[in-house]
CHARMM internal coordinates of N, CA and C (Angstrom, degrees):
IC EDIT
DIST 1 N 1 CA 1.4549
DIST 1 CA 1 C 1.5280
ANGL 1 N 1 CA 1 C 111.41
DIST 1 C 2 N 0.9381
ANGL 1 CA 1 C 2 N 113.85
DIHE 1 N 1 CA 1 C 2 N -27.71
DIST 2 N 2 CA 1.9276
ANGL 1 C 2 N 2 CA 133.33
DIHE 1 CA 1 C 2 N 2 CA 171.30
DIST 2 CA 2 C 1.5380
ANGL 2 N 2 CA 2 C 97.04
DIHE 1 C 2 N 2 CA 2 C -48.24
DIST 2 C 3 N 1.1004
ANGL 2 CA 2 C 3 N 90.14
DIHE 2 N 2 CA 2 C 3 N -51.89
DIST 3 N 3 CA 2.0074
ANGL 2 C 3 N 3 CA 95.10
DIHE 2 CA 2 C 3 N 3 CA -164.75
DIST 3 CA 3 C 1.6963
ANGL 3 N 3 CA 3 C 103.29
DIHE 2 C 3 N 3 CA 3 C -51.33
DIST 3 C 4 N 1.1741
ANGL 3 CA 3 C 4 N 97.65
DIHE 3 N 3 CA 3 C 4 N -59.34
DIST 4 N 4 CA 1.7174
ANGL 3 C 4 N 4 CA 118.75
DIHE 3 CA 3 C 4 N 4 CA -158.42
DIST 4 CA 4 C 1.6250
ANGL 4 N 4 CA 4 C 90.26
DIHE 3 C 4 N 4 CA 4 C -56.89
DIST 4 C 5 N 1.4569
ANGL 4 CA 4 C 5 N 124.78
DIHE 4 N 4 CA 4 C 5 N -51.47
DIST 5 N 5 CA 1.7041
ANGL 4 C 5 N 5 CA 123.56
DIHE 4 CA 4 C 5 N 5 CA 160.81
DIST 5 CA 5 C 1.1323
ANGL 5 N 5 CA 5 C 118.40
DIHE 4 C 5 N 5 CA 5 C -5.55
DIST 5 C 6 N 1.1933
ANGL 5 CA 5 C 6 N 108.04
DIHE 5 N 5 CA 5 C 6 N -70.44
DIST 6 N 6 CA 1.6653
ANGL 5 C 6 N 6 CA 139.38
DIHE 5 CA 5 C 6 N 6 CA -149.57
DIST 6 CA 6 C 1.7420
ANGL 6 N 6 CA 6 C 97.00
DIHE 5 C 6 N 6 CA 6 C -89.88
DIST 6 C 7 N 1.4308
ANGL 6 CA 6 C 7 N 111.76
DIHE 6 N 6 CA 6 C 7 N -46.94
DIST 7 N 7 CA 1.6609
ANGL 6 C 7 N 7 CA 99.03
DIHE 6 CA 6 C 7 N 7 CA 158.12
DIST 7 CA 7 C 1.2479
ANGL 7 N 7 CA 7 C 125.93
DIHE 6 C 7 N 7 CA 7 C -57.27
DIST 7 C 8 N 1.0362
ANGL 7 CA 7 C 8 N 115.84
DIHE 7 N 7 CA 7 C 8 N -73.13
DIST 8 N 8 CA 2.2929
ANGL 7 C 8 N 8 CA 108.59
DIHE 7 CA 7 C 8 N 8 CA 165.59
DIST 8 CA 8 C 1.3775
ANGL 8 N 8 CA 8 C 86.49
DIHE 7 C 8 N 8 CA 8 C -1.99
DIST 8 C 9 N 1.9431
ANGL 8 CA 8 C 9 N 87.83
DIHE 8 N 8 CA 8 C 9 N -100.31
DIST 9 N 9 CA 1.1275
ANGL 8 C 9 N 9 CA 97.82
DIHE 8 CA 8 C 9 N 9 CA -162.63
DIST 9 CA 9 C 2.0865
ANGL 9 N 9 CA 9 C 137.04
DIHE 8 C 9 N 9 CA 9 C -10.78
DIST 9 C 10 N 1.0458
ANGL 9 CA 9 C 10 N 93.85
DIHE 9 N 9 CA 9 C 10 N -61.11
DIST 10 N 10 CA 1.2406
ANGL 9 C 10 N 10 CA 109.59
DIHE 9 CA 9 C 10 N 10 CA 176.81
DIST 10 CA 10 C 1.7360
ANGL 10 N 10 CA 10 C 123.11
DIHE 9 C 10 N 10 CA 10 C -47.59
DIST 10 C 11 N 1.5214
ANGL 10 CA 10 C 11 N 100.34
DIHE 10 N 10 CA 10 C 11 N -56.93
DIST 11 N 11 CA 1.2739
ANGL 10 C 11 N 11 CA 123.62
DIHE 10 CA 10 C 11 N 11 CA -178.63
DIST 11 CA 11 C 1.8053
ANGL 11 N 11 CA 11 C 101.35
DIHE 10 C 11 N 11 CA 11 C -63.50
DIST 11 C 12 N 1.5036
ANGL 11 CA 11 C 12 N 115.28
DIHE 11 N 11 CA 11 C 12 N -37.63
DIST 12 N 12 CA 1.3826
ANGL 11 C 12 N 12 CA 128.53
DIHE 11 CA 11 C 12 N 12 CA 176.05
DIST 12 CA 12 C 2.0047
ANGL 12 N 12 CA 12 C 108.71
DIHE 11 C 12 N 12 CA 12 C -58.08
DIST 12 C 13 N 1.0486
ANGL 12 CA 12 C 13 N 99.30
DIHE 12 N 12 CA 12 C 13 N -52.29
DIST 13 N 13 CA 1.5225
ANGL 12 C 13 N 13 CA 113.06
DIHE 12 CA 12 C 13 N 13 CA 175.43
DIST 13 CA 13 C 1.8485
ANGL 13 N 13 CA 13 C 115.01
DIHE 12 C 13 N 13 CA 13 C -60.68
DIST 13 C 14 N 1.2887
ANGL 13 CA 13 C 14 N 109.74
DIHE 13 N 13 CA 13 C 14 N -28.46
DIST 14 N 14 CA 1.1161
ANGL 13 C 14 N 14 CA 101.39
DIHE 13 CA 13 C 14 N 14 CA -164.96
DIST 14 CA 14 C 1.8611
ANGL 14 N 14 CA 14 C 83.06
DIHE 13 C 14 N 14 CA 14 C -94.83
DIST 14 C 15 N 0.5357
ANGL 14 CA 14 C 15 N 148.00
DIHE 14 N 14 CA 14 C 15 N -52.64
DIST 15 N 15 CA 1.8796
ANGL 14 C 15 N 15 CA 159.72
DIHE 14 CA 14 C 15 N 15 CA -127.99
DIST 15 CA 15 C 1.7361
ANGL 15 N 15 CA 15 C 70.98
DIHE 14 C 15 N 15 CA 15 C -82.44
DIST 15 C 16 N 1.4944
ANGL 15 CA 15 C 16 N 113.38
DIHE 15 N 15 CA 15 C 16 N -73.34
DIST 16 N 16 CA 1.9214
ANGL 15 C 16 N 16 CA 112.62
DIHE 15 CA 15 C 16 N 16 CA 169.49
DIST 16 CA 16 C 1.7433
ANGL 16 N 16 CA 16 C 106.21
DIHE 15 C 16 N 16 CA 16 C 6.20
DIST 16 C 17 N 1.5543
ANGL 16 CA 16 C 17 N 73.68
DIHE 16 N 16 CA 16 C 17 N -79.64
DIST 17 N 17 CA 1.5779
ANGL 16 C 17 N 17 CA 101.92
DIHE 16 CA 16 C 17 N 17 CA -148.05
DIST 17 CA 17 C 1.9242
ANGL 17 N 17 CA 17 C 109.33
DIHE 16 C 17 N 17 CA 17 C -53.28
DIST 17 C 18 N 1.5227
ANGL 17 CA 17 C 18 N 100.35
DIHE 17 N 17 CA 17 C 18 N -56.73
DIST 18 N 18 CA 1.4137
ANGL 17 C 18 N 18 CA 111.58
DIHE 17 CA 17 C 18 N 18 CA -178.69
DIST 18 CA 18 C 1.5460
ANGL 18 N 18 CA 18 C 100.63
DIHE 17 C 18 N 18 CA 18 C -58.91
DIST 18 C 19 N 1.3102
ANGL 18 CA 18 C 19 N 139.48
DIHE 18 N 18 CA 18 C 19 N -45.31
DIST 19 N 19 CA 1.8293
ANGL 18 C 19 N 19 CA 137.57
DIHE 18 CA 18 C 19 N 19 CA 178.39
DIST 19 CA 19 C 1.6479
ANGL 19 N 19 CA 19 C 92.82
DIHE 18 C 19 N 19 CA 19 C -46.79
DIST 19 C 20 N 1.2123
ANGL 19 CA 19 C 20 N 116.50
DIHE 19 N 19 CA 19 C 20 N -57.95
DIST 20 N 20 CA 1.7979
ANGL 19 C 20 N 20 CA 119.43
DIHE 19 CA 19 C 20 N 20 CA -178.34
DIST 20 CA 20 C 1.2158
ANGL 20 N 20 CA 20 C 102.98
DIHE 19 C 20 N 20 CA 20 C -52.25
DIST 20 C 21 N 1.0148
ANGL 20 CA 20 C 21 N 124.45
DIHE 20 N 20 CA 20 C 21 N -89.09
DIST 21 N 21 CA 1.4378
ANGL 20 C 21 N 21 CA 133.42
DIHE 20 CA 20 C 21 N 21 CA -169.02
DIST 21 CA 21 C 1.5732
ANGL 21 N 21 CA 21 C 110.59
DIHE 20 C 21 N 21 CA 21 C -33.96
DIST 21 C 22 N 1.5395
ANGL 21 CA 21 C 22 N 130.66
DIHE 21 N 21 CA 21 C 22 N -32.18
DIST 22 N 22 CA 1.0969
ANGL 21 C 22 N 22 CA 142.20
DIHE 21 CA 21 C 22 N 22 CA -170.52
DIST 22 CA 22 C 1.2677
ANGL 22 N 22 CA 22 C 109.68
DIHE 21 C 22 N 22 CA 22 C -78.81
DIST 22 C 23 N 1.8364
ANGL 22 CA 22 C 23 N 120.55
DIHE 22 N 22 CA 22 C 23 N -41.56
DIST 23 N 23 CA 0.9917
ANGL 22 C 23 N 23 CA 131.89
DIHE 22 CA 22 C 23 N 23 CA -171.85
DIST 23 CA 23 C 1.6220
ANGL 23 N 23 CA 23 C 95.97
DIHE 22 C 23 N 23 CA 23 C -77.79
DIST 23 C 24 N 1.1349
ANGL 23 CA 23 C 24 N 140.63
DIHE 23 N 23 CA 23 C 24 N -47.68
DIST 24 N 24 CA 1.4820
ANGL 23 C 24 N 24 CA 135.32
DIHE 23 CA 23 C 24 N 24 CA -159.55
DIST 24 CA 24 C 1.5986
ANGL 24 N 24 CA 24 C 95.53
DIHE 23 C 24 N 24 CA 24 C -70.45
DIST 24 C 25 N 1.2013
ANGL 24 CA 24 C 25 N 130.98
DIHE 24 N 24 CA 24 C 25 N -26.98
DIST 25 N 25 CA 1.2568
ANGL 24 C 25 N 25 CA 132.71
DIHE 24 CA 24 C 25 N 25 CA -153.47
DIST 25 CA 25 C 1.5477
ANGL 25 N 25 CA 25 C 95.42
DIHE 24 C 25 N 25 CA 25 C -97.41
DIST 25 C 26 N 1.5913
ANGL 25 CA 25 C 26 N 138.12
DIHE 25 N 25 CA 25 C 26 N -24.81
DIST 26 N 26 CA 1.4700
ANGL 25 C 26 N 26 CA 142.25
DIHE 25 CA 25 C 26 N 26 CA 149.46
DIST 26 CA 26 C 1.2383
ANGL 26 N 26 CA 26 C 112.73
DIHE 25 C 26 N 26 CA 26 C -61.43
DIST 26 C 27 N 1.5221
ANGL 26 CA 26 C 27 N 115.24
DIHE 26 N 26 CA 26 C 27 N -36.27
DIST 27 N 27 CA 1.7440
ANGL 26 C 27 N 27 CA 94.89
DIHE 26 CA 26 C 27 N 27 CA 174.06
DIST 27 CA 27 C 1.2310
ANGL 27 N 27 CA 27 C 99.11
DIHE 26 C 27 N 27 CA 27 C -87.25
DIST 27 C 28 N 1.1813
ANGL 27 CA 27 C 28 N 155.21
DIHE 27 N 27 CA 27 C 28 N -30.01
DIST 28 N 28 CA 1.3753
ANGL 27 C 28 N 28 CA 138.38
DIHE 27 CA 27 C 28 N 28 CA -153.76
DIST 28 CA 28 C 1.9251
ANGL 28 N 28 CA 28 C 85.61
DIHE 27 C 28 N 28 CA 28 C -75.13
DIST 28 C 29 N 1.1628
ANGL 28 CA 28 C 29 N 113.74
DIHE 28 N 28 CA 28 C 29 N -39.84
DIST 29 N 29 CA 2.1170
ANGL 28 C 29 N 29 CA 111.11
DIHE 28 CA 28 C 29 N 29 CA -160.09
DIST 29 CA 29 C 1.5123
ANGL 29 N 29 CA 29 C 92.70
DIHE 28 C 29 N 29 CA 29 C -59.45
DIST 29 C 30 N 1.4595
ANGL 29 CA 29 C 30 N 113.46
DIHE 29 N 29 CA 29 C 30 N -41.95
DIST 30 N 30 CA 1.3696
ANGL 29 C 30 N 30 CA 110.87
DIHE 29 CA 29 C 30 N 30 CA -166.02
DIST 30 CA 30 C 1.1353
ANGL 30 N 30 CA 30 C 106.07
DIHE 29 C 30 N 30 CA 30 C -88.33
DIST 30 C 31 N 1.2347
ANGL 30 CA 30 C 31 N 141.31
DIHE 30 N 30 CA 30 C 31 N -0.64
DIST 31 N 31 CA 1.5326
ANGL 30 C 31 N 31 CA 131.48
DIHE 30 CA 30 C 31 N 31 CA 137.23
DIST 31 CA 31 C 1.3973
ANGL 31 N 31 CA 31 C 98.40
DIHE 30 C 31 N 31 CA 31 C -36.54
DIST 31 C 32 N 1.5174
ANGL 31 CA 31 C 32 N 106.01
DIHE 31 N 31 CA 31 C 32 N -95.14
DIST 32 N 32 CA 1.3122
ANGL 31 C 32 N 32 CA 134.68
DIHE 31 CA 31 C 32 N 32 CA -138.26
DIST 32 CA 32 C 1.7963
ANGL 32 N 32 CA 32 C 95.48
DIHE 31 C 32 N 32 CA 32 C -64.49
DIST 32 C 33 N 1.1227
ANGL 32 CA 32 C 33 N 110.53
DIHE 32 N 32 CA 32 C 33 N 6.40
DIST 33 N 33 CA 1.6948
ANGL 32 C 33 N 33 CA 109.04
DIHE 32 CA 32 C 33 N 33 CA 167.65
DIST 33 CA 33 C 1.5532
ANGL 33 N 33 CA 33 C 107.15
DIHE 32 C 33 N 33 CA 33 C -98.81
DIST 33 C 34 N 1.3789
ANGL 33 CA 33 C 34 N 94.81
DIHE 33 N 33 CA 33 C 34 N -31.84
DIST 34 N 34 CA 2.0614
ANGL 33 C 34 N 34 CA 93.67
DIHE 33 CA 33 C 34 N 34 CA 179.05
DIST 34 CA 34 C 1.7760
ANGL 34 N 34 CA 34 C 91.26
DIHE 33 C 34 N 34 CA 34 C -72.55
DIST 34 C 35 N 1.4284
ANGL 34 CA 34 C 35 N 117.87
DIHE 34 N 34 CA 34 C 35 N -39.24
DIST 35 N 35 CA 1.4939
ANGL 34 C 35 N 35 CA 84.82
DIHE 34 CA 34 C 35 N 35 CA -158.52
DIST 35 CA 35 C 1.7432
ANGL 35 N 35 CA 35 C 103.93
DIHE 34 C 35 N 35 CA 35 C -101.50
DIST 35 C 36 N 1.1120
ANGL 35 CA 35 C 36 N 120.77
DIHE 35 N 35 CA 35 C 36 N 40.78
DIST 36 N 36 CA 1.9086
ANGL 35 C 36 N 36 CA 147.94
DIHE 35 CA 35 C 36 N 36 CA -176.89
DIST 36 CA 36 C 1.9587
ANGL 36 N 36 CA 36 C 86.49
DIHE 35 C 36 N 36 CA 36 C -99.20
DIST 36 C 37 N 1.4415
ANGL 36 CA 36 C 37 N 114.30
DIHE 36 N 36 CA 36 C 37 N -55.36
DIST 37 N 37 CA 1.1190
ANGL 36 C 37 N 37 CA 140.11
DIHE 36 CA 36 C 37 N 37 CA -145.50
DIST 37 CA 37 C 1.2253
ANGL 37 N 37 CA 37 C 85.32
DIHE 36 C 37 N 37 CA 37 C -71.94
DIST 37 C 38 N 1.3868
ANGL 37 CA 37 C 38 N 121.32
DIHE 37 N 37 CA 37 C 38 N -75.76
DIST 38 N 38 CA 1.4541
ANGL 37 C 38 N 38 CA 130.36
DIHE 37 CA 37 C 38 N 38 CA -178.97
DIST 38 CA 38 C 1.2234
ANGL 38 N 38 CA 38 C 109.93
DIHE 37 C 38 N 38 CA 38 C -37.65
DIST 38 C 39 N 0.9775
ANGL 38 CA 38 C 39 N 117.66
DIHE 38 N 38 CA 38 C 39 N -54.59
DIST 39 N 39 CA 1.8435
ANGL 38 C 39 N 39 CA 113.23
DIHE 38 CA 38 C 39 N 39 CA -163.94
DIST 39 CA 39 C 1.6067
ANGL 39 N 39 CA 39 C 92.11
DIHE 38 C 39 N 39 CA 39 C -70.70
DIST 39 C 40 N 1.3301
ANGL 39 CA 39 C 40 N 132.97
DIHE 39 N 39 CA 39 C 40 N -18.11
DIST 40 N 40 CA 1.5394
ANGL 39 C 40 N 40 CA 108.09
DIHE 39 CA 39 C 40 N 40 CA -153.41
DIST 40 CA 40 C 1.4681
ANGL 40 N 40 CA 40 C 92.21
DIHE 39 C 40 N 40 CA 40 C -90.71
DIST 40 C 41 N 1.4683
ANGL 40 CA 40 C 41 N 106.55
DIHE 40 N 40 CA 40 C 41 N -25.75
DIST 41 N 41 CA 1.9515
ANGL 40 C 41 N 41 CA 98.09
DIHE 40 CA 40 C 41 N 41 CA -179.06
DIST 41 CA 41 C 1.1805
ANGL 41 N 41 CA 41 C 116.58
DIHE 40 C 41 N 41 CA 41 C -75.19
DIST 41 C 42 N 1.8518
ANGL 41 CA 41 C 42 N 119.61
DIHE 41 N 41 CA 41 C 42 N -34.49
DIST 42 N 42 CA 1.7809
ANGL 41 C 42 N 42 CA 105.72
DIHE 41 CA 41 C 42 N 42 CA 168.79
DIST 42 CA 42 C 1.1381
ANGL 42 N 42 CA 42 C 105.81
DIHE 41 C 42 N 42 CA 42 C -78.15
DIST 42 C 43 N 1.4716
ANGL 42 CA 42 C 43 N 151.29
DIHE 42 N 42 CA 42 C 43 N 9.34
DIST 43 N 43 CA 1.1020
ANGL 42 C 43 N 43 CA 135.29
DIHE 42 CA 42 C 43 N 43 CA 169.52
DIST 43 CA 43 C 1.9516
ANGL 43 N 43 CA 43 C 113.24
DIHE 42 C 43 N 43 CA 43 C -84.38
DIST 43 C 44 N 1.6646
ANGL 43 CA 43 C 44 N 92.16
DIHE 43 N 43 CA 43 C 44 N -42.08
DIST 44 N 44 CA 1.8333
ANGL 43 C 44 N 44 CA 111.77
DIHE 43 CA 43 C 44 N 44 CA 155.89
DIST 44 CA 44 C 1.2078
ANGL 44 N 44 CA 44 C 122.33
DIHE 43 C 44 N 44 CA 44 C -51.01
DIST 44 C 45 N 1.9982
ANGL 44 CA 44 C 45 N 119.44
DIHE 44 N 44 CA 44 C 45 N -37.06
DIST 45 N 45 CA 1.5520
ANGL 44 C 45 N 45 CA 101.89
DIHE 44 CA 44 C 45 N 45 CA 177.49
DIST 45 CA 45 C 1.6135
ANGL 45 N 45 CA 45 C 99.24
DIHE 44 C 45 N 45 CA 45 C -101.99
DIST 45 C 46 N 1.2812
ANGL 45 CA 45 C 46 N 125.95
DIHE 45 N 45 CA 45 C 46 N 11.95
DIST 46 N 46 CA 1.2036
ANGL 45 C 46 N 46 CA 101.88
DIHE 45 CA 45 C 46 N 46 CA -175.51
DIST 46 CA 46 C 1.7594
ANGL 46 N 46 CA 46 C 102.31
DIHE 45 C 46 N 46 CA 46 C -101.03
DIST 46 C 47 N 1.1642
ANGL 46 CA 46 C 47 N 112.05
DIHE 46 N 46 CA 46 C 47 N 0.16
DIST 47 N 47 CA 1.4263
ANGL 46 C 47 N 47 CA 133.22
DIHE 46 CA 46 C 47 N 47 CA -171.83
DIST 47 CA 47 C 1.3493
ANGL 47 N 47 CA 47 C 94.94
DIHE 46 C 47 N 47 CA 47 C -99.11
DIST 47 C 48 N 1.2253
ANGL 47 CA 47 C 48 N 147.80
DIHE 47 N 47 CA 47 C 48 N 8.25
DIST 48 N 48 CA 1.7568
ANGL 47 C 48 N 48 CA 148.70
DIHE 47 CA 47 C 48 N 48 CA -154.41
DIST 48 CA 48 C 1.5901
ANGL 48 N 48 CA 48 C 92.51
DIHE 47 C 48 N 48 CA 48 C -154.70
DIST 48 C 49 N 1.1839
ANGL 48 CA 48 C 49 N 128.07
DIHE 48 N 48 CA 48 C 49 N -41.56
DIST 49 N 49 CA 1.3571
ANGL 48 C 49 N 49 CA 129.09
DIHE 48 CA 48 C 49 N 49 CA 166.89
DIST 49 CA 49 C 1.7944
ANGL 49 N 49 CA 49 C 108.36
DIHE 48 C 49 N 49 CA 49 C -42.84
DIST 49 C 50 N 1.5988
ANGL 49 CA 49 C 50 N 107.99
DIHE 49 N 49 CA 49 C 50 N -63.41
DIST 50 N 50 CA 1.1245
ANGL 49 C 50 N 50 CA 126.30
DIHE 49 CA 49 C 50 N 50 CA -130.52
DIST 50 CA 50 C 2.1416
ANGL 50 N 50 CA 50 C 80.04
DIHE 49 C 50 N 50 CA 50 C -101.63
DIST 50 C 51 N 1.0495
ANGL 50 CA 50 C 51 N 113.03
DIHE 50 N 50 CA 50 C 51 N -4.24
DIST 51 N 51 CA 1.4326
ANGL 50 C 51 N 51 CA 111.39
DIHE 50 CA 50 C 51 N 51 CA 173.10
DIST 51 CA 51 C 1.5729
ANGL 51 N 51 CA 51 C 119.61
DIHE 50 C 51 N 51 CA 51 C -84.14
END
COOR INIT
IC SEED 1 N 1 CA 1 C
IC BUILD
């Protein structure tokens, strides 16, 4: 019955880990969508400049 403990456990730690890992990997997209965003408007005024 010790064993089966230590499985939870285990299976509990990893489920942890992957929710973390999942979450850092949504903020990092939503960075890189604010700064997608950015580039597309100086690329829009620098394209309105140059018109």
């Amino acid at each position: 019955m010790q064993g089966l403990t230590y499985l939870v456990a285990a299976y509990a730690i990893v489920w942890v880990g992957l929710l973390a890992y999942l979450g850092v990997v949504m903020l990092r997209i939503r960075g890189v969508r604010t700064e997608l965003a950015a580039v597309k408007e100086l690329v829009r005024e620098q394209q309105e400049k140059s018109s």
